[in-house]
N, C-alpha and C positions, 0 to 999 in steps of 0.2 A: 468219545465224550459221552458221560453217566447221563439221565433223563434231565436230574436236578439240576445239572453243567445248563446243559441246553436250554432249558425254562430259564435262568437266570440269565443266560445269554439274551434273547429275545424279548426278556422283560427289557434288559440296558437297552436295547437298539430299537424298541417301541417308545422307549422312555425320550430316548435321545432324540428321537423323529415328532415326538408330541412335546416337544419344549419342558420335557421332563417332569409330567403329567402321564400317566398312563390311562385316564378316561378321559384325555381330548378336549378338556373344558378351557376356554379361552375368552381373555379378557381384552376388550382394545379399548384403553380412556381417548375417544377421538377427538376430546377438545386440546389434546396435546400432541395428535397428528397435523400435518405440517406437508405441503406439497411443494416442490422445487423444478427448478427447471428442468431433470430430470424425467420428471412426470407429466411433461408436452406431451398432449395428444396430437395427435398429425392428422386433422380434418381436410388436408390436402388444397388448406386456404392457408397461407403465411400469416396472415393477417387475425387466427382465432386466438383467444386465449381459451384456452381447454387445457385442464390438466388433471387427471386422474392415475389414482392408484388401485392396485385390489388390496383389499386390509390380510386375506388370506391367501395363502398360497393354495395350489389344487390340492396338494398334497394335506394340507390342515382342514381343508373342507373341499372333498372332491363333489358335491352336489350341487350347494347353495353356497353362490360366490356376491360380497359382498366389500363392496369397497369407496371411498372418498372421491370426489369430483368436488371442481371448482371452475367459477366462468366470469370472465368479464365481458360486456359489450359484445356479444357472441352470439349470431346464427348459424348454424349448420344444419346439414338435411343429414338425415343416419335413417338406414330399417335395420330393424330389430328384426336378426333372425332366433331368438332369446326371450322369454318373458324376463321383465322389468315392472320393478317398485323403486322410485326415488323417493326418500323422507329427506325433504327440504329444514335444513340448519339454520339457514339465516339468507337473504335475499330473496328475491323471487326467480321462482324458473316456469316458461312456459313451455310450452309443447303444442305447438303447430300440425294440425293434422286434418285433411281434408276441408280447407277454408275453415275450421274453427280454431281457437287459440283455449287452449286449457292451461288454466295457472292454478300456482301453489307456492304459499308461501311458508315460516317457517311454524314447524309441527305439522303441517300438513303433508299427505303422501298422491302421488299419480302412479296409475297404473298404465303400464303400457304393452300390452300383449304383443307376441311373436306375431312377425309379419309384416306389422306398421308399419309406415312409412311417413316420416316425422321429419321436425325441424325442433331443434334444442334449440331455444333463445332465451339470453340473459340479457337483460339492459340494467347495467350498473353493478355490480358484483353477485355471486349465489354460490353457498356452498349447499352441497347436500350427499346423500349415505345414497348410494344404489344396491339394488339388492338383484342379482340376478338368475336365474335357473335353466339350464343347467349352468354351473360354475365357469365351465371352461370357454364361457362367450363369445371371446377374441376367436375361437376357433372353429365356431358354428357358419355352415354355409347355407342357410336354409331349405336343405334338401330336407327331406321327411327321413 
């Protein structure tokens, strides 16, 4: 295979891996994202409604991972071994952390640095965007 062969090869198969864009730039209209029962988080209470997606796969953005969450009538205790930014959509979301309650509602963002140790509560519905670093979250142990 000539150089030309090869470059044109590599262009297809970047192209093909970047939604057939080869500078990576991506669009997600979230107000026509949609989460399903599929998208059960397993808070290890039966009783949560939690359901979240990531909008990206690692592979589309292997650094900054960023994806949809929704909650009904929901407390749960989580640490973040992860920084986190949530921008609140629509309801309210608080975050429970050391005897105090910090809320936000929508347009509003909470930050919640690697380590916390928290309690998500929703009372009455809340959707909101997370945004997290590194991407790959789910797979952090918080070791250094």
């Amino acid at each position: 295979m000539d150089k030309a062969a090869l470059e044109a090869l590599i262009r297809q198969v970047l192209q093909e891996q970047l939604g057939g864009k080869a500078h990576g730039v991506r669009a997600v209209q979230v107000s026509r994202e949609s989460l399903t029962p599929a998208d059960r988080m397993d808070t290890g209470r039966p009783g949560d409604q939690v359901y979240t997606r990531d909008l990206f796969t690692l592979e589309q953005s292997p650094r900054l991972g960023v994806g949809l969450m929704e909650m009904t009538d929901t407390t749960f205790p989580w640490t973040l071994h992860y920084d986190e930014m949530d921008y609140v959509l629509s309801g309210r979301l608080e975050i429970l952390v050391g005897g105090e309650k910090i809320s936000a509602g929508p347009g509003e963002i909470l930050y919640i640095p690697k380590g916390s140790a928290i309690q998500f509560s929703v009372t009455g519905h809340a959707r909101f965007l997370y945004f997290v670093y590194p991407a790959d979250w789910q797979n952090q142990t918080g070791e250094a």
